[in-house]
VOROBA-379211 format. One record per residue (C-alpha): residue in three letters; y, x, z. Coordinates in steps of 0.5 Angstrom, whole numbers, plus 500, padded with zeros to 3 digits. Each point is the difference from the previous one (the first is absolute). Layout:
residues N
ALAYXZ;...
end
This chain:
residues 899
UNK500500500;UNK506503498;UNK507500505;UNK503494496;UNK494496501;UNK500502508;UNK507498500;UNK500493497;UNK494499504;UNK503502507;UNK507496498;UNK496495499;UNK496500506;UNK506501504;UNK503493498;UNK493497501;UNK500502507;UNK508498502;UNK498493497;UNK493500504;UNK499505506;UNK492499500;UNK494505502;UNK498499493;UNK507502496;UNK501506505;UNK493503499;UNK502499492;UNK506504501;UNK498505505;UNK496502494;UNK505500495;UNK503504506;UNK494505499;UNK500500493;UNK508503499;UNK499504506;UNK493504496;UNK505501494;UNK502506502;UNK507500496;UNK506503502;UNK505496495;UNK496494501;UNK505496504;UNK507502496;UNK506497503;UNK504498494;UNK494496497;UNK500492501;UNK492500502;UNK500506505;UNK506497502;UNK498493502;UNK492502503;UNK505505505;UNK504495502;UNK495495501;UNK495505505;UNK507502504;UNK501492501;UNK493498502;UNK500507505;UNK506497503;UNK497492501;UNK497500507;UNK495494497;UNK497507496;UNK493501502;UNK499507504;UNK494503495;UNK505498493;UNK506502504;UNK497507501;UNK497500493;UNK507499498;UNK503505504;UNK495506498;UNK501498493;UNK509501502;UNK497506503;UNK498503494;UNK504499495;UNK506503506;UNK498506499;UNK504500493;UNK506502500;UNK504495496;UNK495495501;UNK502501508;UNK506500499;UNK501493496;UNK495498506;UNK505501504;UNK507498497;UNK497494495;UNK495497504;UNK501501507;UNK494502502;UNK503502507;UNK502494503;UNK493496498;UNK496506502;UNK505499507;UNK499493500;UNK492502500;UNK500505506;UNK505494504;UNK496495499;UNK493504502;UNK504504505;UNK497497506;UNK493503498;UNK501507498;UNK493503500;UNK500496493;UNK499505494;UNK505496496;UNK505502505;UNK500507499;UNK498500493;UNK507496499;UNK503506504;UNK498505495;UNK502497494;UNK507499503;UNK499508502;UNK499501492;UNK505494498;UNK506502504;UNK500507499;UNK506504498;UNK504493499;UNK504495505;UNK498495502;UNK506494501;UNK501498507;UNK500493498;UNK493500497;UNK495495504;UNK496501505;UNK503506501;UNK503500507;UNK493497502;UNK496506497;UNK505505503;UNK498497507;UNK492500498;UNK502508498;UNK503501506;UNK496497504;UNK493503497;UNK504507501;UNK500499507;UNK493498500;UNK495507503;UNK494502496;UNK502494494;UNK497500494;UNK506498496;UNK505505503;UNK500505496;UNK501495493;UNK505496505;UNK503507500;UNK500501493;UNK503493499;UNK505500504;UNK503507498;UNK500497493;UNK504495502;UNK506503505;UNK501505493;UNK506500498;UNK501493504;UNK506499504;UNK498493501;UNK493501502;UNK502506505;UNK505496504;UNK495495501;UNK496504503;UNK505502505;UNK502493501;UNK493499503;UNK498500508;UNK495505500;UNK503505495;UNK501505506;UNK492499502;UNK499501492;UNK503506500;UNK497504505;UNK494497496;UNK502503495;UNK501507503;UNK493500504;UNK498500492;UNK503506498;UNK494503504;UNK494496497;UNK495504497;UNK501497493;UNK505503496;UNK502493497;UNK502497506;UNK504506502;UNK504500493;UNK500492500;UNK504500508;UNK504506498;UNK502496493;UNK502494505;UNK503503506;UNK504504495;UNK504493497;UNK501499508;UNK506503503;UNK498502507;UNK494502497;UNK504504494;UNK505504505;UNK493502504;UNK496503494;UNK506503496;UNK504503506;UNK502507500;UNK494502505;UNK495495497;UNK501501493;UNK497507498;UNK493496503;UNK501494497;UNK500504493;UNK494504502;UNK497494502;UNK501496493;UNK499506495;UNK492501504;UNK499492498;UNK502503492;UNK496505500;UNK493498504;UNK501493500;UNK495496500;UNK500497492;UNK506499495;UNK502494505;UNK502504505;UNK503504496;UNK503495495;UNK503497507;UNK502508502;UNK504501494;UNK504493501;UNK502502506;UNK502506499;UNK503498493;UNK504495504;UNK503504505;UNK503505495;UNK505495499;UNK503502506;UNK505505499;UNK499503507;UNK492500500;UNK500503493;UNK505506503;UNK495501506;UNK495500495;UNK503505496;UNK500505506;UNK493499504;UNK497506501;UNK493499497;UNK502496494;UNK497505494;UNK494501504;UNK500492500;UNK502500493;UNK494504498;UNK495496503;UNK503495496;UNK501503494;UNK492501501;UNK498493499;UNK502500493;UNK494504499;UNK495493501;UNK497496495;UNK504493503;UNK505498495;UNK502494506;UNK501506505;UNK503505495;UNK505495498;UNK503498507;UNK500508501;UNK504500494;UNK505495503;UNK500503506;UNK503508496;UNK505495495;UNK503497507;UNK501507502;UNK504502495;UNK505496501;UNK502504506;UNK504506497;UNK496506505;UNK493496500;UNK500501492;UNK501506501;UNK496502505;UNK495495496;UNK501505493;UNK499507503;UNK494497503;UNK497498493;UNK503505496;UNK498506505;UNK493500498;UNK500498493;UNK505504498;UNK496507503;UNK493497497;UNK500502492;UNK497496495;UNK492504500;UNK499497507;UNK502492498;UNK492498501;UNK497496506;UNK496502506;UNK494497500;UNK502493503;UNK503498494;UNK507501503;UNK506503497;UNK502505506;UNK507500498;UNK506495503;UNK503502492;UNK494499496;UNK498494505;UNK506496497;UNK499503494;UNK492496501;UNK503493501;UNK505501495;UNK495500495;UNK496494502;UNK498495494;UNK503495499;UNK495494502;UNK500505507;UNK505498505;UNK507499499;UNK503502506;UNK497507501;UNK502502493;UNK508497500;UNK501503508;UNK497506497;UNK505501495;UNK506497504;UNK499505505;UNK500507495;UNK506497498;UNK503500506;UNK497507502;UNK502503492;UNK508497502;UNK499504507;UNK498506496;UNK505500495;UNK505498505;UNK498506504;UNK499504493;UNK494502501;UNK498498493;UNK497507498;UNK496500506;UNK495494498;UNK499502493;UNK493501502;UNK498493502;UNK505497494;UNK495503496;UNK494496503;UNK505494501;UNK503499493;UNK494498496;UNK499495505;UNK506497498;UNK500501494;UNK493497501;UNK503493502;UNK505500494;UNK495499496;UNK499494495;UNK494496501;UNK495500496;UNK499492500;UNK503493502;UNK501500508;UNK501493504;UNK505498502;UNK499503507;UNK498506498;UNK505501495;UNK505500506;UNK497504503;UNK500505494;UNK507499500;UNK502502507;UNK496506500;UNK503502493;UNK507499504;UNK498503506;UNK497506496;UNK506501497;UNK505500506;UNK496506502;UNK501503493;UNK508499502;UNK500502506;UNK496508498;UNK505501495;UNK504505502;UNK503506497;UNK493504503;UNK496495498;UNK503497493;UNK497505496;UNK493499502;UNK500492500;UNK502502493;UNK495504498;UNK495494501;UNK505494500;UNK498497491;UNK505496497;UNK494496496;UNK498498508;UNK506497501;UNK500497494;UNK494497501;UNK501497507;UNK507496497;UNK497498494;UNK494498504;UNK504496506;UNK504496494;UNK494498497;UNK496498506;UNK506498506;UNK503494495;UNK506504499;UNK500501492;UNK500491498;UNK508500502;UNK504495504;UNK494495499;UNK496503507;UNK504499506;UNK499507503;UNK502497507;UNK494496501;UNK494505499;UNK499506504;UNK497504494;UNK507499497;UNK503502506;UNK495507500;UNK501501494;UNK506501499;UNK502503507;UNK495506496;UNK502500493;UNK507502504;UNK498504504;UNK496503495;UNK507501495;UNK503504506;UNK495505500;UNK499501493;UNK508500501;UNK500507505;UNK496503496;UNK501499492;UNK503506500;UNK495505502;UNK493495497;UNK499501492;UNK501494496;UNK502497507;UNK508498498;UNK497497493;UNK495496504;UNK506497504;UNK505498496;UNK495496496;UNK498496507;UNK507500500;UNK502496494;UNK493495500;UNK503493502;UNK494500505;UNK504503505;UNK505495500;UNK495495505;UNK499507505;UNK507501499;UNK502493502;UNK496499506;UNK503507503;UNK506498500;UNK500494502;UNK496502506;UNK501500508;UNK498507500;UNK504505501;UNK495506497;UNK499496494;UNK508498498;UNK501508500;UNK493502497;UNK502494494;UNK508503500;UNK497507498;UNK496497494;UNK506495498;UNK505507500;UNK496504496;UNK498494495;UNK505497499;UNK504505495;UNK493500496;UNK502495493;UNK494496500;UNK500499508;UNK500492500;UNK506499505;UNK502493498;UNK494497501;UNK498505507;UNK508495502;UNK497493497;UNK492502504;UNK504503507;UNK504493499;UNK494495500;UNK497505505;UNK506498505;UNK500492498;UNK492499502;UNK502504507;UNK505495500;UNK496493499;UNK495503505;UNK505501505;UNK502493499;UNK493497499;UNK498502507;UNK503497505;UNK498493496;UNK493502501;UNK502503508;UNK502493501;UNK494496496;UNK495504504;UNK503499507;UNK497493501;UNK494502497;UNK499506505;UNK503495505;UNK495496500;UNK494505499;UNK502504506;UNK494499504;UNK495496496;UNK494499506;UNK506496504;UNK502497494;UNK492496501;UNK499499508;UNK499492501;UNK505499503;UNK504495496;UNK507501504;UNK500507498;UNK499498494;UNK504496499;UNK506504503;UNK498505495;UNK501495494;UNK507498502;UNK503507500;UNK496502494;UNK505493497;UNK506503504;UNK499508497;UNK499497492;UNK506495501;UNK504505503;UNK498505493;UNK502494496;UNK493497498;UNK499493500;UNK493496503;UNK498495497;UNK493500502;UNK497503506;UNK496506498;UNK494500503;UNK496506498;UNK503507501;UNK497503494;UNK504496494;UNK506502503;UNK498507499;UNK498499494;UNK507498498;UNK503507504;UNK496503496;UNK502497492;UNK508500503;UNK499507501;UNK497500493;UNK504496497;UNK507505503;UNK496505497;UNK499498494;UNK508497499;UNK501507502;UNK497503495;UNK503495494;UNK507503503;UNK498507499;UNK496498493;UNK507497498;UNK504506503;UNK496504495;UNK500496495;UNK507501500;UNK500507499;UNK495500495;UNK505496496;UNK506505502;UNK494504498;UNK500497493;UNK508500499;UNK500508502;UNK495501494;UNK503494495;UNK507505500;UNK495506499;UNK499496494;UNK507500498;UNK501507503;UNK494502495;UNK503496493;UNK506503501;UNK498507501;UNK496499493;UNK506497496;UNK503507503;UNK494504497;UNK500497493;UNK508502499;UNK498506502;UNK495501494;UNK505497495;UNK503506502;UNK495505500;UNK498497493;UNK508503497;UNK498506504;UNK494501496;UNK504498493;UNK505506502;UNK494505502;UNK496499493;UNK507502497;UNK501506505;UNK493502499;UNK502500491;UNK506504502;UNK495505504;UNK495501495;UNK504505496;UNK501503507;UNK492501500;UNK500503494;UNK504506501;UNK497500507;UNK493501497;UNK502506496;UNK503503507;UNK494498503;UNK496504494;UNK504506502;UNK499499507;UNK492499499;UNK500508496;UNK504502507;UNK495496505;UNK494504496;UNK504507501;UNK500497507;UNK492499500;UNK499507499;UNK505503505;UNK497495504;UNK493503499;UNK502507501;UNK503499507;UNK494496503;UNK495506497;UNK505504504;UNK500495506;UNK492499501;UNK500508500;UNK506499505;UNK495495504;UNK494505499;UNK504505504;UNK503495505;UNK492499501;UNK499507502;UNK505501504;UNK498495504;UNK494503501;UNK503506501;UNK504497505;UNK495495504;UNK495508500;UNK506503503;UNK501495506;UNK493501501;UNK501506501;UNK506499504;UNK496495505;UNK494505499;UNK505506504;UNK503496505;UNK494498502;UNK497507500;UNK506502504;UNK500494505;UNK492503501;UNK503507501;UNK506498505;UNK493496504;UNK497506500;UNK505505503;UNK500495505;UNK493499502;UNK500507500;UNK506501506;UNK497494504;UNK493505499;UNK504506503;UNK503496505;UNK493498501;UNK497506501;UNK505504504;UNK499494505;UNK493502500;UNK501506501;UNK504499507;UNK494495502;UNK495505499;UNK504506504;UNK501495506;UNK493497499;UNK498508501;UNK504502505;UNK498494503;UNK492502499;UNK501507503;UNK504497506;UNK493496502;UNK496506497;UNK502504507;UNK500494504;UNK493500499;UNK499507501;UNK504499506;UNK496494503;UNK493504497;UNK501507505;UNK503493506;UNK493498498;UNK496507501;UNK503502506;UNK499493503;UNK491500498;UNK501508503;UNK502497506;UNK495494501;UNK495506499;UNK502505505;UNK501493505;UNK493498498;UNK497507501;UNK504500508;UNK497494501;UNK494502500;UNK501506504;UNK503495505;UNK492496499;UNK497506501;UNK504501507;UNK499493502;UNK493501500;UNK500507503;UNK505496506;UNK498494502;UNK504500506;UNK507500496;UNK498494495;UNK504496504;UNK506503500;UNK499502493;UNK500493498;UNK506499499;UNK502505497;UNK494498494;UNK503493499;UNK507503499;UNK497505495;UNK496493497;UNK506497498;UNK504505497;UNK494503496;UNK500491497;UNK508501498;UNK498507497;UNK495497497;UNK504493497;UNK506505498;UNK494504495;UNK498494496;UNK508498500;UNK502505497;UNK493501496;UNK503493497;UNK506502498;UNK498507497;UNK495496495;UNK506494499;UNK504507499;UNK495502495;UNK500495497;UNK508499498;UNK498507497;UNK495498495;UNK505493497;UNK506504500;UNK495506497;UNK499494494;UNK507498500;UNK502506498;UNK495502495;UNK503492497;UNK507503501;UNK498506495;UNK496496494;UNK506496500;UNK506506500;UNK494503495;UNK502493496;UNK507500501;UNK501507497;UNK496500494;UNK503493499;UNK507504500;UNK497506496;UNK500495495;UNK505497500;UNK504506500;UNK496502493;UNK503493498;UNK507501501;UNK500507497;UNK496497494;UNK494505501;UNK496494499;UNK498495493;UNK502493502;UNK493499498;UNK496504506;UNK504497505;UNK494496505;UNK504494501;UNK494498506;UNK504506504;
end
């Protein structure tokens, strides 16, 4: 079943339920409900188309009828879930069908049973719905969802916190109205502390999410951003970026800190916290990762940081500081598949596909645009050149025409990443980096990417396409101006560049783009639009006249929708009056009711509509909005249509007086033939008068002729003499390339010579203090000759005496046995003689140590000296034949070159 078949099916579905509420019709579309949810189509619910449009509205208003079955109503809700996570479709969710109030309406009435799955799935798709958009205080149901948020917030250990959380963070950004009903509450103190008790919860959601609440609060705000607190609180938001829990922790992370940098005060805190470049790496590290929806918050975050002068700067030396250093052989990646540069990381995202995620590419582009403007302003062109090289075929990349028809949303995607491209280029072209963008920078490319926006942005069919109701228009335009520009600032220095771009010039196609921007509410697009105008404008066939009629048109049509839209503010009023909150609008009771129906009645006589009848179904008077609505629109139309049916005849009578213009100028050019006739008529006779002139000249030319033979000769003669003059010129070149030879052959032999002597006085140097060491080497030897000779005699004197003292005490012995009787006194005596003999004897095995250390001192300095002498020997047959050299005893051919 294809998805128009599934549509009707569930439109029709849809009306069967509202007529007849039973199980059997609620099945039936639950199943359809089943069938489009498996169709797995992006674009499958478009806004702009009728029946997309009519099954949306229809399941919004069944989600918000409390007489909905829960089992249906949660099919529904999964199925808004679903197609919420389309950005445009989300968007249109949210502005066009008012899916918060019925979804409100839906936890409202279920707010008494909050275990229900119906509650948080409710909660999770306002999450999505109410993102990055504001949500109108007077909303319904809104005071009654806030308190359920409160109050679950509150609530410890609660399932719904963390969502309840998220939500109504969501909801006080960029809310002033909603952030003082919150003030104005009784438990705002009591949630506060609540609030602050989450900055120390174990989930880094929480943390972010009370930080984001507490952040709007004033008390809260003069506590984490005073001076004492305020470096903590930055420490604390940049670890949630960095080690968050997933992309929504960080995507709530960066808002936060996004928000804040719009605080002249903090931004300046910011610009000088100490850590803020360690932080900053670590967030440039995150863009080495594979998540496009993380990559591109990352993105947001380095693009608000750029708006603070010393932020952009810190931010431009840390991208650049690598990159720049790194050359261009070592671009690869590791072995995760990660660029390992900020630079080449931005380079990665800039040159994502097309039907890849278009928010990290235009961030990408958007940041190295404000970084180039840093660079050039600080003029460190010359300094990035490396990483321009890898970047400028990227860009040049996405200025490449596509090969195939695009849809409509890919197309204005292809032209917002062309112009995104191109303000990179403006911003590179500087005085250094001019001549390299120009080397790689075709005008054929240029040419090509305009004539490709002419033909595919319905900018070639003239006043017949209203060029403020498409958006590809719009973008079309915007990059064929910006494209001009560039083509403008380098014409001079690309070949065939100043052709290509005065032939745009003068195309009537410009005349649309050219209009547009200068009609526009933009700044940069009037100045952008001017320039060109100025260089166009003296062109001849530059179409001037109808650029005036078309910028006419232009301000007539802005003029009727300006007039247009207060009657359609004042005929959708009542309608949104009476739909402001549809689930009351069905209570039973009748007093409610009919109160309900007396101010509707009040409302419509006070806007100027008469009632004749009472309007007893809402959805007719819808109906009627929505044609009002087409018919201004059409009436609008016809205004613009009539406008440019004017400047078509205006047109017309501009090409009727080129007409006249042309006849005149023919009558002009035939007059002037019957002139040149008489003029021929006087020539034929000139010429009569002239061929006897001929004659004689023919005999002149005869003489002249003999006289230009004798010139040929002559002429022969000298070239024989001037090839004889070139054969000499040749040897003398010769001669003179033989003696530069020889000229380079004696300086070099001379620089040889004058390295020589020099070697040879380092030699002698050399060798003189050699010879100093070696007679301090042998006075040394000489003097520890004679302390060994010295110790050697000590030696024999003390064994002389340990003999002789041996030999006495053996006569002592031999007395002590022959005296028995005087042992006792001899004992004394003995053991003093023991003693001594032990200290005699430890005194010999010293200095028996000290004379084999001494010997052996004697042998190494023995070796050394024998080394000492070969090197000497060296030494002096190396002088020896040098000087043979120097006197030119010696050829150059026996020179050992090894010595």
């Amino acid at each position: 079943m294809d998805a128009t078949t599934c549509l009707k099916s569930l439109l029709l579905g849809i009306n069967q339920y509202k007529n007849n509420n039973s199980a059997t019709n609620a099945a039936q579309l639950q199943r359809q409900i089943d069938d489009v949810s498996g169709l797995k189509c992006a674009r499958l619910f478009c806004p702009n188309q009728v029946l997309p449009s009519e099954c949306v509205g229809g399941l919004v208003e069944l989600a918000g009828d409390p007489n909905t079955s829960p089992t249906l109503r949660g099919k529904i809700v999964s199925l808004l879930s679903q197609l919420a996570s389309n950005e445009e479709t989300r968007e249109a969710l949210h502005s066009s069908y008012d899916l918060t109030s019925a979804l409100a309406s839906i936890i409202h009435c279920n707010s008494t049973t909050p275990s229900e799955p119906i509650i948080l799935q409710c909660i999770q798709v306002l999450q999505r719905v109410t993102y990055n958009t504001r949500i109108f205080h007077s909303t319904a149901y809104i005071d009654e969802l806030i308190a359920f948020l409160m109050h679950h917030i509150q609530s410890p250990n609660d399932d719904l916190t963390m969502p309840c959380l998220g939500l109504l963070a969501n909801l006080c950004r960029y809310n002033l109205a909603i952030q003082a009903h919150i003030k104005s509450t009784s438990q705002v103190k009591a949630f506060y502390r609540t609030l602050i008790s989450y900055l120390a919860h174990n989930s880094l959601t929480v943390v972010v999410f009370a930080l984001s609440l507490l952040t709007m609060s004033v008390s809260g705000s003069l506590q984490l951003f005073h001076a004492k607190n305020i470096h903590q609180t930055f420490q604390l938001i940049f670890n949630i970026i960095v080690n968050g829990d997933g992309t929504l922790t960080r995507k709530y992370a960066v808002d936060l800190l996004v928000d804040l940098l719009k605080n002249p005060k903090i931004a300046d805190y910011l610009s000088r916290y100490e850590h803020f470049s360690l932080c900053l790496t670590q967030v440039l590290g995150l863009l080495q990762g594979k998540d496009p929806d993380s990559a591109a918050k990352v993105l947001e975050l380095l693009v608000s940081l750029c708006s603070v002068s010393s932020l952009r700067r810190i931010l431009c030396q840390a991208v650049f500081r690598s990159s720049v250093a790194q050359p261009r052989s070592c671009v690869k990646k590791d072995s995760r598949g990660r660029t390992p540069e900020p630079g080449l990381a931005l380079i990665h995202w800039a040159s994502l596909p097309l039907q890849g995620p278009d928010s990290c590419c235009l961030q990408a582009l958007q940041l190295l645009s404000e970084l180039f403007e840093e660079v050039m302003d600080s003029s460190l062109g010359a300094s990035v050149q490396p990483f321009t090289d890898l970047l400028l075929p990227v860009l040049l990349d996405l200025l490449q025409p596509p090969e195939l028809p695009l849809e409509e949303q890919l197309a204005r995607r292809n032209c917002a990443r062309a112009a995104c491209a191109i303000d990179v280029l403006l911003d590179i072209l500087s005085e250094a980096l001019k001549l390299q963008v120009s080397r790689r920078l075709t005008a054929r490319l240029c040419v090509s990417q305009v004539e490709y926006l002419f033909s595919s942005s319905r900018m070639d069919v003239g006043f017949d396409c209203p060029m403020a109701e498409s958006d590809l228009s719009q973008a079309g335009a915007t990059v064929v101006l910006k494209m001009l520009d560039l083509m403008s600032r380098v014409k001079q220095v690309v070949p065939d560049m100043e052709t290509s771009f005065y032939r745009i010039l003068q195309d009537q196609r410009l005349v649309t783009p050219l209009s547009v921007a200068l009609t526009s509410d933009r700044r940069e697009q009037v100045q952008t639009a001017l320039r060109i105008l100025f260089e166009a404008a003296p062109l001849p066939d530059f179409p001037a006249i109808v650029l005036g009629e078309s910028i006419a048109a232009n301000n007539s049509y802005r003029l009727r929708e300006a007039e247009f839209t207060p009657r359609r503010m004042s005929v959708q009023d009542p309608a949104l009056a009476t739909l402001s909150r549809p689930c009351a609008a069905r209570t039973p009771s009748v007093g409610s009711a009919t109160q309900h129906s007396i101010h509707s009645l009040i409302e419509r006589l006070q806007t100027g509509m008469e009632m004749k009848e009472e309007i007893k179904d809402v959805r007719i008077s819808e109906i009627m909005d929505v044609y009002e609505q087409k018919i201004s629109a059409l009436a609008s139309k016809e205004g613009r249509l009539q406008d440019l049916l004017e400047a078509k005849a205006l047109a017309l009578a501009q090409a009727d007086r080129l007409i006249a213009q042309y006849r005149c100028q023919r009558a002009q050019a035939e007059a002037e033939a019957r002139k040149l006739a008489t003029l021929l008529k006087d020539a034929e006779r000139r010429k009569e008068e002239l061929s006897g002139e001929l004659s004689s000249q023919t005999l002149e030319a005869e003489r002249a002729q003999a006289d230009i033979q004798q010139l040929l000769q002559h002429n022969g003669r000298l070239q024989a003499v001037a090839k004889e003059h070139q054969a000499l010129s040749a040897s003398y070149n010769d001669v003179v390339l033989k003696f530069g030879e020889c000229e380079k052959m004696l300086r070099d032999l001379q620089t040889a010579h004058s390295s020589l002597n020099k070697q040879a006085e380092a030699m002698k140097k050399q060798n003189d203090t050699l010879k100093l060491q070696q007679e301090k080497m042998l006075s040394q030897l000489a003097g520890k000759e004679e302390k060994i000779q010295a110790l050697s005699q000590n030696l024999e004197d003390r064994e002389n005496k340990i003999s002789g003292l041996e030999q006495r005490i053996q006569s002592l012995e031999e007395k002590a046995e022959l005296r028995e009787k005087q042992s006792e006194d001899m004992e004394e005596t003995i053991d003093i003689l023991r003693k001594e003999l032990n200290k005699t004897e430890l005194a010999r095995k010293e200095l028996s140590i000290k004379a084999s250390s001494l010997e052996l001192q004697k042998s190494q300095l023995e070796t050394r000296l024998e080394k000492r002498e070969e090197e000497l020997n060296k030494h002096s047959h190396m002088i020896a034949m040098i000087h043979s050299l120097s006197s030119g005893k010696l050829k150059t051919d026996s020179v050992n070159l090894s010595l």
